[in-house]
PAVEXRO-783521 format. One record per residue: residue in three letters; x, y, z of N, C-alpha, C in turn. Coordinates in steps of 0.001 Angstrom, whole numbers, plus 500000, padded with zeros to 6 digits. Layout:
R resn    n.x    n.y    n.z   ca.x   ca.y   ca.z    c.x    c.y    c.z
R  ALA      X      Y      Z      X      Y      Z      X      Y      Z
...
# end
This chain:
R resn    n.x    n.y    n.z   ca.x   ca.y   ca.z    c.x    c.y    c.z
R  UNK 339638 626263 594468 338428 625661 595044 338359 624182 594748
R  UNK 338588 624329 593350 339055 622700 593111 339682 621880 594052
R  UNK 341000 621883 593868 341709 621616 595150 341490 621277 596189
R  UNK 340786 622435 596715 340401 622446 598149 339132 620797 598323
R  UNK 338520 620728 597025 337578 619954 597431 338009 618271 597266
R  UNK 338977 618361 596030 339411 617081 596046 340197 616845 597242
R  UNK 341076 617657 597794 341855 617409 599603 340547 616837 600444
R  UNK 339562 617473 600705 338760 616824 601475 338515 615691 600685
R  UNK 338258 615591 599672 337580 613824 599556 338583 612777 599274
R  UNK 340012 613388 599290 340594 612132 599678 341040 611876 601354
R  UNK 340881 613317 601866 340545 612878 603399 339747 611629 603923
R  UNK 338446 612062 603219 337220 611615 603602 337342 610166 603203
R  UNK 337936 609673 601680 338426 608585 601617 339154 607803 602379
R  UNK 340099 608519 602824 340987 607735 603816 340224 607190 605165
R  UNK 339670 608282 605400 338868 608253 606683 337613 607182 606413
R  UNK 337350 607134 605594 336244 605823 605078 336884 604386 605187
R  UNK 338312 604387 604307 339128 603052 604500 339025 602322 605617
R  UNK 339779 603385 606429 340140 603001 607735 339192 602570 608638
R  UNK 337731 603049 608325 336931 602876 609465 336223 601380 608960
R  UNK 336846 600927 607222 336120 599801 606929 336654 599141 608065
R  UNK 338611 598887 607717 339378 598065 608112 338831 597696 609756
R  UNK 338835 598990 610124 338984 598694 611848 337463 598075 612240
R  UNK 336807 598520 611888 334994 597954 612165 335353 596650 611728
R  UNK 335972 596282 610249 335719 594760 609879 336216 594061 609904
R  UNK 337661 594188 610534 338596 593405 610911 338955 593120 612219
R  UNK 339660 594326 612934 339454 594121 614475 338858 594335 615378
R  UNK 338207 594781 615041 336685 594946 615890 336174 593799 615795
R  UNK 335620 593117 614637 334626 592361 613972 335288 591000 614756
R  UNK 336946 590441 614747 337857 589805 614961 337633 589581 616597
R  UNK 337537 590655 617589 337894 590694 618927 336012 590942 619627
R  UNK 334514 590934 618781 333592 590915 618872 333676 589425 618923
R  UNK 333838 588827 617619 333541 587781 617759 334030 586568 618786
R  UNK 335236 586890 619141 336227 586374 619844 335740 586327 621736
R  UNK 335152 587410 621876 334218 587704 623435 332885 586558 622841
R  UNK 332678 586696 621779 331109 586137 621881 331300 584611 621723
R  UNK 332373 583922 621540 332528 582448 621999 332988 582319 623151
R  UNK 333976 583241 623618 334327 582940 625247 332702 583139 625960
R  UNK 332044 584498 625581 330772 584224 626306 329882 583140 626350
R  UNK 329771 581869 625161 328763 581176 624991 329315 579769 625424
R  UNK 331015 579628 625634 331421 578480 625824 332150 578173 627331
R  UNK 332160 579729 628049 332506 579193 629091 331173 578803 629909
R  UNK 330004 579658 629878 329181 578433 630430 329094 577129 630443
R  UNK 328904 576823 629080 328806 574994 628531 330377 574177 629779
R  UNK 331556 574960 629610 332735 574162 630429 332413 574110 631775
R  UNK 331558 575074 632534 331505 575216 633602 330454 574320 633939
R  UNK 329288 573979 633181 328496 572927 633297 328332 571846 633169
R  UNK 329716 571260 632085 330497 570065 632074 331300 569576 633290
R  UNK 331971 570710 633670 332715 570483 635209 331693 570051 636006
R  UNK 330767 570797 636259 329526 570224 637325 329320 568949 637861
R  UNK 328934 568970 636027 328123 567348 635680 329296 566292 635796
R  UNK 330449 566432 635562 331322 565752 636281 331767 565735 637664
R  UNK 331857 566604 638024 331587 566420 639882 330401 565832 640481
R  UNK 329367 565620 640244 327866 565782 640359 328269 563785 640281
R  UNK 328850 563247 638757 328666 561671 638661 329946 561298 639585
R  UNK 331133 561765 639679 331651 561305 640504 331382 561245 642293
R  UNK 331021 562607 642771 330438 562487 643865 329131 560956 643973
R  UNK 327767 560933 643045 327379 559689 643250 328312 558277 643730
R  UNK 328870 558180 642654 329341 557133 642536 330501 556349 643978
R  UNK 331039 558013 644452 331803 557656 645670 331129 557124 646775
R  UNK 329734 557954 646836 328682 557721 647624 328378 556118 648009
R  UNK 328227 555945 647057 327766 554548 646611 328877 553452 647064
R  UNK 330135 553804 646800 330664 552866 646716 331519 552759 648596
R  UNK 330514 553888 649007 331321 553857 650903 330279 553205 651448
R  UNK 328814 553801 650621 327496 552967 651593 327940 551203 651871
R  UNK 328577 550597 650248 329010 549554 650355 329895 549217 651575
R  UNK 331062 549640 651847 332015 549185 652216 331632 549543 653864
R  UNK 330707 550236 654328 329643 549808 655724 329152 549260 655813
R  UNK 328370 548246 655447 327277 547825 655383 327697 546514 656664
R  UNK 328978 545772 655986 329524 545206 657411 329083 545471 658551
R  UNK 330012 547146 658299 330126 547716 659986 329140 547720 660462
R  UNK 328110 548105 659898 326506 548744 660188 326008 546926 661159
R  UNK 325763 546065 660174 325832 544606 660625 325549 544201 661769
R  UNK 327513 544409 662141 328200 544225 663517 327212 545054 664412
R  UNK 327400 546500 664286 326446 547192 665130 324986 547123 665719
R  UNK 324262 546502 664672 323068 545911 664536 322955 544465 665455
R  UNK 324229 543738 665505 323621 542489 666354 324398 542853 667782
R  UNK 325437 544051 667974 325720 544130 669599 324507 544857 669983
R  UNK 323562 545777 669560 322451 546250 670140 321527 545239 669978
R  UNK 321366 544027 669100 320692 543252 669762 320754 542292 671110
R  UNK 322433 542047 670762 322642 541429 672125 322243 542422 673524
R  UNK 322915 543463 673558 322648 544490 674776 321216 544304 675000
R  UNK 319958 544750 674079 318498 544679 674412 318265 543508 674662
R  UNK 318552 542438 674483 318361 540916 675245 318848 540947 676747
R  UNK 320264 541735 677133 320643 541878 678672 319644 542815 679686
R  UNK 319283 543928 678523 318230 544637 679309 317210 544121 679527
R  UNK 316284 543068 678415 314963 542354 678526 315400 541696 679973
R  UNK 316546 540813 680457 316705 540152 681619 316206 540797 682649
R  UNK 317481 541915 682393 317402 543269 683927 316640 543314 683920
R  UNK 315294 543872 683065 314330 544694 683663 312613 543934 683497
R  UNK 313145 542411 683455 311972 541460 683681 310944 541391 685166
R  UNK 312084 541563 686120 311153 541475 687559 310348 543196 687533
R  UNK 311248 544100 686925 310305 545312 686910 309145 545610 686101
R  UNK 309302 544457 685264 308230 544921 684089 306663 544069 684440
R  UNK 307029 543039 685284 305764 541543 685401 305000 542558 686147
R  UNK 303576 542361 685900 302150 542664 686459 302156 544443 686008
R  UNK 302376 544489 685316 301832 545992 684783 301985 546091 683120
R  UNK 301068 546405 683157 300900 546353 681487 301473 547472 680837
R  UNK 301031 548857 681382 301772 549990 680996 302777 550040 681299
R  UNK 303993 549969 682007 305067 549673 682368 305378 548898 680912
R  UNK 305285 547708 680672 305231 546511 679833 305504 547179 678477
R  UNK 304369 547817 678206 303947 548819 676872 305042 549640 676608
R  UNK 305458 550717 677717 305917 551178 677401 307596 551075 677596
R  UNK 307899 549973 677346 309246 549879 677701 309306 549273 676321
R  UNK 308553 548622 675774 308411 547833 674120 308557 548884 673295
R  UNK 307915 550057 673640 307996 550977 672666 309468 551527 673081
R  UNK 310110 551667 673811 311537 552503 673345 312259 551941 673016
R  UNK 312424 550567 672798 312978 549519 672697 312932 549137 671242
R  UNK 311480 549785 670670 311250 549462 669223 311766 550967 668931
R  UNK 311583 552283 669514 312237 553606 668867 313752 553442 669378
R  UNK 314388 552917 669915 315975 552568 669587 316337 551695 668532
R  UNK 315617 550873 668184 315825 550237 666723 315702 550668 665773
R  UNK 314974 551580 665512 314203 552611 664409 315762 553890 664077
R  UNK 315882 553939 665600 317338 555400 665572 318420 554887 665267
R  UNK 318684 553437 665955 320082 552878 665737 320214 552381 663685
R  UNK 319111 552026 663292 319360 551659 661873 319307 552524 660830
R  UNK 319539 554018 661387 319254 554991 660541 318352 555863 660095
R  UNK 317422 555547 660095 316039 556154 660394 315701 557115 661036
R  UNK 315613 558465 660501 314842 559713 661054 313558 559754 661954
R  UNK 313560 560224 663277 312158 560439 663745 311563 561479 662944
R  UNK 310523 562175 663098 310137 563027 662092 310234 563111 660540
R  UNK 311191 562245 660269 310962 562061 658575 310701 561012 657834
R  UNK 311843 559912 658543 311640 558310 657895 310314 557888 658716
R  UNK 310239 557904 659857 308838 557345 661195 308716 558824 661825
R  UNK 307332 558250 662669 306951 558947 663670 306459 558228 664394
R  UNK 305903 558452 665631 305645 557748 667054 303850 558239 667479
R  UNK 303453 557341 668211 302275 557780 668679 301400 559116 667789
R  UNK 301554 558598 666335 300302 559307 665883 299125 559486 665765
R  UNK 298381 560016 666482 296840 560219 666717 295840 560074 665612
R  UNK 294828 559304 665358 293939 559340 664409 292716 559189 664577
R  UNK 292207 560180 663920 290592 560176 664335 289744 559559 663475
R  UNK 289036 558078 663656 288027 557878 662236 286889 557294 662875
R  UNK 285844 558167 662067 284433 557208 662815 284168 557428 664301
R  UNK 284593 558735 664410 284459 558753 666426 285477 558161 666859
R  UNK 286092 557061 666151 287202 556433 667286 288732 557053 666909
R  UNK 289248 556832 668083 290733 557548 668342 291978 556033 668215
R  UNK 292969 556196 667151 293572 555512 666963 295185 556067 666983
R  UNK 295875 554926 667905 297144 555342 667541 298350 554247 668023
R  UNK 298988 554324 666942 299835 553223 666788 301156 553438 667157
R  UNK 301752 552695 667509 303255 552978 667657 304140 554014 667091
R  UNK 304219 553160 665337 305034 553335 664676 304415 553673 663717
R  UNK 304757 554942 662678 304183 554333 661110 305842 554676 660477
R  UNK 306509 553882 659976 307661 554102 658681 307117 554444 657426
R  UNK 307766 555681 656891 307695 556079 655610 308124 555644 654577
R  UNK 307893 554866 653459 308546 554505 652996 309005 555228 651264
R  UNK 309693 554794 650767 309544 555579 649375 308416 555580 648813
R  UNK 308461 556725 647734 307038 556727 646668 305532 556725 647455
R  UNK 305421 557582 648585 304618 557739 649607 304039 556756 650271
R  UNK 304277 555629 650459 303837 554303 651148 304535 554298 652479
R  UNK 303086 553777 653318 303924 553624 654840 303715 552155 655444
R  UNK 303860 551686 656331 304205 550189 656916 304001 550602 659040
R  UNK 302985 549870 659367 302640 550315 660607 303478 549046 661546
R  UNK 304019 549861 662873 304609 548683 663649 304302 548897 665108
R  UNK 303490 548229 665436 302696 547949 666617 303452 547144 667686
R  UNK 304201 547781 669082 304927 546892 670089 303667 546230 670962
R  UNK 303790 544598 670806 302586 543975 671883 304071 543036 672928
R  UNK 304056 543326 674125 304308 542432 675251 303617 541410 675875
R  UNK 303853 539794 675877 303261 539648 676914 304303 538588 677466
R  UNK 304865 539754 678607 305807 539182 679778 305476 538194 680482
R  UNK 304026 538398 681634 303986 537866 682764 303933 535871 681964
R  UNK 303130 535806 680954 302874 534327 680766 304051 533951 680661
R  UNK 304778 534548 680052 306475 533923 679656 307248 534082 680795
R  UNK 306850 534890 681798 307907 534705 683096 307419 533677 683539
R  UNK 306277 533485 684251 305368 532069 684694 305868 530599 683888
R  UNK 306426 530881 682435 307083 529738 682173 308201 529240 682279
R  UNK 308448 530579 682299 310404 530349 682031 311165 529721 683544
R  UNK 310258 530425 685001 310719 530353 686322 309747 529107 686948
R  UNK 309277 528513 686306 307724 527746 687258 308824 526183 686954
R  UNK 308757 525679 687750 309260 524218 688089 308335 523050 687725
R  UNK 307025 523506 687949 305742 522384 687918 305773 522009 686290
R  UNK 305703 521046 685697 305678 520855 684274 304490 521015 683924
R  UNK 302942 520838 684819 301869 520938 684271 301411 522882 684606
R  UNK 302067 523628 685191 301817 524726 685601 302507 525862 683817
R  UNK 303720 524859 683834 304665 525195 682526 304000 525280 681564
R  UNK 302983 524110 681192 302421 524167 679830 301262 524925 679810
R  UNK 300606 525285 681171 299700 526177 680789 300021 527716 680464
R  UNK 301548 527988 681352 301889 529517 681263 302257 529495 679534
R  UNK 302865 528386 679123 302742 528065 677610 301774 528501 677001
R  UNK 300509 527821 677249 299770 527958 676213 299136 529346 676850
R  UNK 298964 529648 677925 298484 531548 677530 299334 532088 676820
R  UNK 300706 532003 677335 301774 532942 676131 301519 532788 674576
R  UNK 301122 531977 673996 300887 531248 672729 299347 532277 672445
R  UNK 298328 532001 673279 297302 532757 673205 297146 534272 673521
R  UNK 298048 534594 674352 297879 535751 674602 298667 536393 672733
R  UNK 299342 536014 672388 300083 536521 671238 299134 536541 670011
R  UNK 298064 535302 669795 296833 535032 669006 296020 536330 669325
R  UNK 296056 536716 670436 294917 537422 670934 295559 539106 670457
R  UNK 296720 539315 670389 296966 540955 670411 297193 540593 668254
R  UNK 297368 538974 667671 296991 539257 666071 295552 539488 666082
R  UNK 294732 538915 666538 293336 539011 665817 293008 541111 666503
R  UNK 293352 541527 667153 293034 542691 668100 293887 543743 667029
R  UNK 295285 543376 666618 295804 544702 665119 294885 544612 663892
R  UNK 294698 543240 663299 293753 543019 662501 292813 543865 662447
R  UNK 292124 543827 663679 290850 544304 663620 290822 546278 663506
R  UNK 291694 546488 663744 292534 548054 663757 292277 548522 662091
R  UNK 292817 547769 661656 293123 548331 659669 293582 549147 660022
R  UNK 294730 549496 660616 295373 550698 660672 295901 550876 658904
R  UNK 296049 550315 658355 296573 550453 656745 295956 551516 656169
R  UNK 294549 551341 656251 292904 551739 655593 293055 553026 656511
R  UNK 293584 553574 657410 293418 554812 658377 294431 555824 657774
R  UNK 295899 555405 657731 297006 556429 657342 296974 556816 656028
R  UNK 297008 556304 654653 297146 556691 653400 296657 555346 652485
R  UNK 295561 555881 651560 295876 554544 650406 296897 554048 650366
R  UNK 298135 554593 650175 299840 553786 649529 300362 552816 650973
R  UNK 299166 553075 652004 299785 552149 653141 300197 550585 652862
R  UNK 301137 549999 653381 301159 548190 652892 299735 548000 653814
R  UNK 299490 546644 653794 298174 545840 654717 299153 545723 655582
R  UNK 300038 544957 655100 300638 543888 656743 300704 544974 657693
R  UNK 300473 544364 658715 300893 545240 659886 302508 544622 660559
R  UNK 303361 545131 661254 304827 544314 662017 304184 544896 663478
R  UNK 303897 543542 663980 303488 542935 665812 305038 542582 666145
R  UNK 305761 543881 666935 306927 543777 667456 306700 543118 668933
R  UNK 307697 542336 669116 307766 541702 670393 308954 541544 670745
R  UNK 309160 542507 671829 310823 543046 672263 311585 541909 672781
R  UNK 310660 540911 673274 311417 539855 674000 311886 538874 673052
R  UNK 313231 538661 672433 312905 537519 671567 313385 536514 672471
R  UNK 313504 536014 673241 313277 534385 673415 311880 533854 673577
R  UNK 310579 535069 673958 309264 535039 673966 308952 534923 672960
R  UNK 309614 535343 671649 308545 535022 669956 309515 533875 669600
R  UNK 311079 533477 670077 311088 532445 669573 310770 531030 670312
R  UNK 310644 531083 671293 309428 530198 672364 308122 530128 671790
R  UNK 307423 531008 671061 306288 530491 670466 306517 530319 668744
R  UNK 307314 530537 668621 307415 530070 667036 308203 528153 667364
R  UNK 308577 527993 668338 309132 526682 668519 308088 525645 668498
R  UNK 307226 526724 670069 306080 525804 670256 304652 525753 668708
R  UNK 304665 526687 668292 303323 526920 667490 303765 527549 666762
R  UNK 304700 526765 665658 305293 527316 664145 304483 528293 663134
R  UNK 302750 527505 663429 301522 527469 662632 301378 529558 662989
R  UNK 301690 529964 664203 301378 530825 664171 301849 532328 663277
R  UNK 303237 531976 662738 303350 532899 661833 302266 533168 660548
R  UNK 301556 531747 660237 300727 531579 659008 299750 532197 659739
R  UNK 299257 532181 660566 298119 532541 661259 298056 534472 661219
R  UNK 299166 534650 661589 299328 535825 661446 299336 536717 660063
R  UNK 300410 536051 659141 299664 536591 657691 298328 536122 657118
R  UNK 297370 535213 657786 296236 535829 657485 295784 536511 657693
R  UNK 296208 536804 658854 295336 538547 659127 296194 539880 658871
R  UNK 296635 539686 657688 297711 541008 657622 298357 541501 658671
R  UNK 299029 540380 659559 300079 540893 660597 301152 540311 660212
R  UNK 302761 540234 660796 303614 539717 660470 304375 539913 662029
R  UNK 304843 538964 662323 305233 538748 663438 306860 539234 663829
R  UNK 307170 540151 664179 308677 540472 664335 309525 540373 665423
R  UNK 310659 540246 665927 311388 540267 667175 312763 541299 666999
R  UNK 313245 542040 668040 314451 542791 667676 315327 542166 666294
R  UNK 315667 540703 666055 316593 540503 665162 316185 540913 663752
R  UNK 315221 540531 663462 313988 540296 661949 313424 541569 661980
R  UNK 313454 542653 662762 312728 543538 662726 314227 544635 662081
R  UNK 315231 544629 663122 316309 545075 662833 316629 544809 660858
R  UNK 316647 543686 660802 316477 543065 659404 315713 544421 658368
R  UNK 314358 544143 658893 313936 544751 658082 313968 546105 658125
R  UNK 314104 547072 659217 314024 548473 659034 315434 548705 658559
R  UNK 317019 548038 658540 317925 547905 657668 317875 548313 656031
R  UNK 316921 547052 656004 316163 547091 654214 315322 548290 653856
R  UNK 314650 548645 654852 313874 550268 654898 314934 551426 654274
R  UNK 315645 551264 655192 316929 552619 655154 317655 552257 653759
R  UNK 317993 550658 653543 318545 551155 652240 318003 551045 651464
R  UNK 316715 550937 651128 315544 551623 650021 315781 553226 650003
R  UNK 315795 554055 651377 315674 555215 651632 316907 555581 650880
R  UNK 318344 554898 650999 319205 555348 650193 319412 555399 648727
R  UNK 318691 554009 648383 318563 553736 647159 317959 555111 646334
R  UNK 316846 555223 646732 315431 556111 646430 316353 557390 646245
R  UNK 317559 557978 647240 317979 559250 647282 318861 558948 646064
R  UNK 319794 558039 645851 320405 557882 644830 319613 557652 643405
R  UNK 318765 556949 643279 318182 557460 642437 317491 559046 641686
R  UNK 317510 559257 642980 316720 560952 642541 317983 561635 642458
R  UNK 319360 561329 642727 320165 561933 642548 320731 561683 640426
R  UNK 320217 560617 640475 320487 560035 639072 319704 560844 638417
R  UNK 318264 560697 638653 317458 561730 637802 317650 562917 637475
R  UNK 318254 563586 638966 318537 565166 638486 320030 564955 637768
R  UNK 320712 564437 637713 322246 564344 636827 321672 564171 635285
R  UNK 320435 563335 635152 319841 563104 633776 319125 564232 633241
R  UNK 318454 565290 634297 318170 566447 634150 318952 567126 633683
R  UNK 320416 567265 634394 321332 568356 634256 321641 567652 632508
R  UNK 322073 567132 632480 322424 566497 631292 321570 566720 630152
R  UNK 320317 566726 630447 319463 566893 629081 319817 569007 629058
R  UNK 319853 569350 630252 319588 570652 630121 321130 571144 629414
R  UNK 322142 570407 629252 323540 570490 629005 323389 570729 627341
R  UNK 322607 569661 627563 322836 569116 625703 321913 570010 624918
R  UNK 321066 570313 625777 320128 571594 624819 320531 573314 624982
R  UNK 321536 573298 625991 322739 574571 625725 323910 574084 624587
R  UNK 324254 572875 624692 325471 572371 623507 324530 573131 622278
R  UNK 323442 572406 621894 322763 572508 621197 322259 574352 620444
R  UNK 322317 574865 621566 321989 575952 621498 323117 577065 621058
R  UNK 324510 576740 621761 325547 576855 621317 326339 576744 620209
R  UNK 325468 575429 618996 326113 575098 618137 325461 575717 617078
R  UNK 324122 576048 617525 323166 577049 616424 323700 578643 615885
R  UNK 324003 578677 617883 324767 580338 617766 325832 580368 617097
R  UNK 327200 579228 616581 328193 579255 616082 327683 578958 615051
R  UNK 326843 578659 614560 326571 578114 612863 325547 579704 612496
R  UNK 325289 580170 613502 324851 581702 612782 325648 582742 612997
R  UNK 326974 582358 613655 328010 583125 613830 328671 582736 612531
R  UNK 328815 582131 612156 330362 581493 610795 328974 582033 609729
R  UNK 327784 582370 609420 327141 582788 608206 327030 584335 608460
R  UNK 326888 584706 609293 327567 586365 609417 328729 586553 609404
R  UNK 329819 585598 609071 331158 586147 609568 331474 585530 607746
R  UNK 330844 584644 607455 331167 584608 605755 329934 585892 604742
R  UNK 328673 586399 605363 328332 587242 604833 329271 588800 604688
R  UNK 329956 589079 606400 331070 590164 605921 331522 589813 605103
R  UNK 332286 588755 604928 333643 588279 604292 332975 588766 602672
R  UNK 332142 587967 602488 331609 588855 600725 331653 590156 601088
R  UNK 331027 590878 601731 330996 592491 602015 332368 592453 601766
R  UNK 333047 592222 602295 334664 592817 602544 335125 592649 601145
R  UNK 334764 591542 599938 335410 591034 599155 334543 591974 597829
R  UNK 333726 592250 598168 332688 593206 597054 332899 594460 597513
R  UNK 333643 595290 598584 333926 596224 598767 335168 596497 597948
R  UNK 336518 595393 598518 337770 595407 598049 337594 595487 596340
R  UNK 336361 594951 595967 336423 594416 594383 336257 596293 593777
R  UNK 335102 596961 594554 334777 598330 594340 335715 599261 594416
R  UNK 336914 599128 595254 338118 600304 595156 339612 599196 594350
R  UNK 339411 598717 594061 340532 597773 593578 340010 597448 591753
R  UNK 339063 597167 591417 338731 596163 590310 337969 596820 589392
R  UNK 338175 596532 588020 337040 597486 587384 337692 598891 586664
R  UNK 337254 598649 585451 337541 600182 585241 336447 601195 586095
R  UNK 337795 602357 586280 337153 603008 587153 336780 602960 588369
R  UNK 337302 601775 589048 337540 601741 590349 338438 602836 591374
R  UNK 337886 602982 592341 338009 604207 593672 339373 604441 593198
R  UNK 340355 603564 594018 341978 603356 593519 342268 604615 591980
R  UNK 342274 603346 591338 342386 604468 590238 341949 605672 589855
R  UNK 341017 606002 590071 340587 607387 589887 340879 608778 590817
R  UNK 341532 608210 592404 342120 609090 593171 343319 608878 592183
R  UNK 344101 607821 591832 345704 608050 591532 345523 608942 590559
R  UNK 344390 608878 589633 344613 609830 588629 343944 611089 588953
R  UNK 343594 611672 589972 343198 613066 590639 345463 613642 590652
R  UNK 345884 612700 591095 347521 613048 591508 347966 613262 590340
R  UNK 347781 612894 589192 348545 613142 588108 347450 614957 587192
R  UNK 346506 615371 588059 345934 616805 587629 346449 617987 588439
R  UNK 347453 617316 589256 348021 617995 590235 347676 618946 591436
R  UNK 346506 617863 592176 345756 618290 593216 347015 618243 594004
R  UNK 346926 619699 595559 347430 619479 596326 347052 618383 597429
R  UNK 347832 617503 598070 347341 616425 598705 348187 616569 600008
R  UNK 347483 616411 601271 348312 616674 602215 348597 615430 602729
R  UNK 347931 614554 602821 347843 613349 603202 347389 612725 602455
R  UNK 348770 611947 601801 348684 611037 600632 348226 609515 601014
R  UNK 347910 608304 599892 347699 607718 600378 348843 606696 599672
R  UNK 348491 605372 600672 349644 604592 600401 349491 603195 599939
R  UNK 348967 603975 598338 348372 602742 598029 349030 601296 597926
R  UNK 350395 601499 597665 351241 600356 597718 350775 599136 598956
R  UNK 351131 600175 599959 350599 599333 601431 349476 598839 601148
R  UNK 347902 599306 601357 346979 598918 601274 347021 598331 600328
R  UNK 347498 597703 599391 347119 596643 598619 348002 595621 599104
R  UNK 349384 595652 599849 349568 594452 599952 348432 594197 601617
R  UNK 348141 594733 602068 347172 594204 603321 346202 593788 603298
R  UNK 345740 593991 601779 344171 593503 601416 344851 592301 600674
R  UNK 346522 592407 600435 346871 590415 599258 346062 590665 598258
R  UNK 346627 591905 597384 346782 592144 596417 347881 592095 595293
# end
């Protein structure tokens, strides 16, 4: 009976060893080993990102540059072309005002499309506004960044400038002059009086842009009556022609790019903070990984000390069960296990 019971408990011993070794070594070894591939291939994959993410900017950036030429060029053959059309379509346009109107306005929404500018997102056209009973609506309003908009109002006035340009009489000349001069006074003090600014959004600018499709007509009165640009920023208007207007909705669009590149910067500064507080998070999990993996390591070393060390340690007291001459079916090998524990 004896016998019989010491066979099982050096079974049971063995069977205890083994399940230290394998739980605390390769198990413990190939656990831990998944749980850094798990925590670090994210972090690489989000480093890759964030490096695709700054290089894509930066390419961005550096093609907007190398158009800006081209864009240019493009910008002054559609001005030239809309100067051939102002010719053509001068005898069709004299004595009708709507006609007039509305040929200014597509003339100002081809400038708006050709420089980049979204209908529906960057501008919109003939937006309706209701204030005070009265019905208002303006050409143009451009959107600009950081919710601010900029209103652009097309005023024509053909017939005085045809009457000057074709009239032979020198005293007939200076009067079609000076209506053209006045008629142009007359459509600043008439936006002025609009505040369209005060109608669309607080973040609106004041100035208003008084487009005038014809430019040899705004530069015919800026020749004759220089005074009138000043005249005009007093009343929060600003006087524009295809070239200067082109100019500026140019400068519009690359604000609009700017603005996107920036918000593209921000979210890269996003990704980045959110990077560094997974690094971060990562480096906590490995610094509470290496204090569980040195807390086994004592376990392992206060276990080894319990069958190895000590009088009366495990070790010895099975070897000396072998010398009472228990039958043992499955011996153990202690030689081995001590050199595997580097003993």
């Amino acid at each position: 009976m004896l016998i019989r019971n010491d066979d099982a408990l050096t079974i049971k011993f063995e069977h205890l060893i083994n399940y230290y070794f394998e739980k605390n070594e390769y198990k413990n070894n190939k656990y831990n080993h998944e749980c850094l591939n798990t925590m670090l291939i994210p972090f690489r994959e989000q480093l890759e990102n964030l490096h695709k993410q700054i290089q894509n900017h930066f390419y961005l950036e550096g093609r907007e540059r190398f158009s800006l030429i081209k864009e240019i060029n493009k910008l002054h053959k559609l001005n030239l072309e809309m100067t051939q059309e102002t010719i053509n379509l001068t005898n069709a346009l004299k004595g009708n005002n709507k006609i007039q109107g509305n040929w200014g306005e597509t003339i100002l929404a081809r400038i708006l499309e050709t420089s980049g500018l979204r209908l529906g997102y960057e501008f919109e056209t003939q937006v309706l506004i209701n204030h005070d009973g009265q019905k208002y609506q303006p050409d143009v309003i451009i959107h600009l960044p950081k919710g601010k908009n900029i209103i652009i109002d097309s005023k024509i006035s053909l017939l005085s400038y045809e009457q000057y340009y074709n009239n032979q009489n020198k005293h007939d000349e200076k009067v079609a002059l000076k209506e053209h001069i006045n008629s142009i006074r007359k459509h600043i003090k008439n936006l002025s009086q609009k505040k369209y600014h005060s109608l669309i959004t607080p973040n609106s600018l004041e100035y208003i842009l008084m487009f005038i499709a014809i430019e040899p007509a705004y530069l015919l009165a800026l020749r004759e009556a220089p005074e009138i640009i000043d005249e005009g920023l007093r009343h929060n208007v600003l006087l524009v022609c295809p070239s200067t207007l082109l100019i500026a909705i140019k400068t519009i669009d690359n604000l609009w790019k700017y603005e996107n590149q920036n918000q593209n910067i921000r979210e890269i500064s996003e990704r980045a903070t959110k990077l560094y507080d997974k690094i971060r998070l990562v480096i906590e999990d490995i610094q509470n990984l290496g204090q569980h993996l040195h807390q086994a390591h004592s376990s392992y070393q206060s276990t080894i000390k319990r069958l190895t060390s000590g009088k009366g340690n495990l070790i010895s007291q099975v070897e000396h069960l072998k010398t009472l001459g228990i039958d043992i079916k499955h011996p153990i090998n202690i030689d081995e296990f001590k050199k595997n524990i580097n003993i």
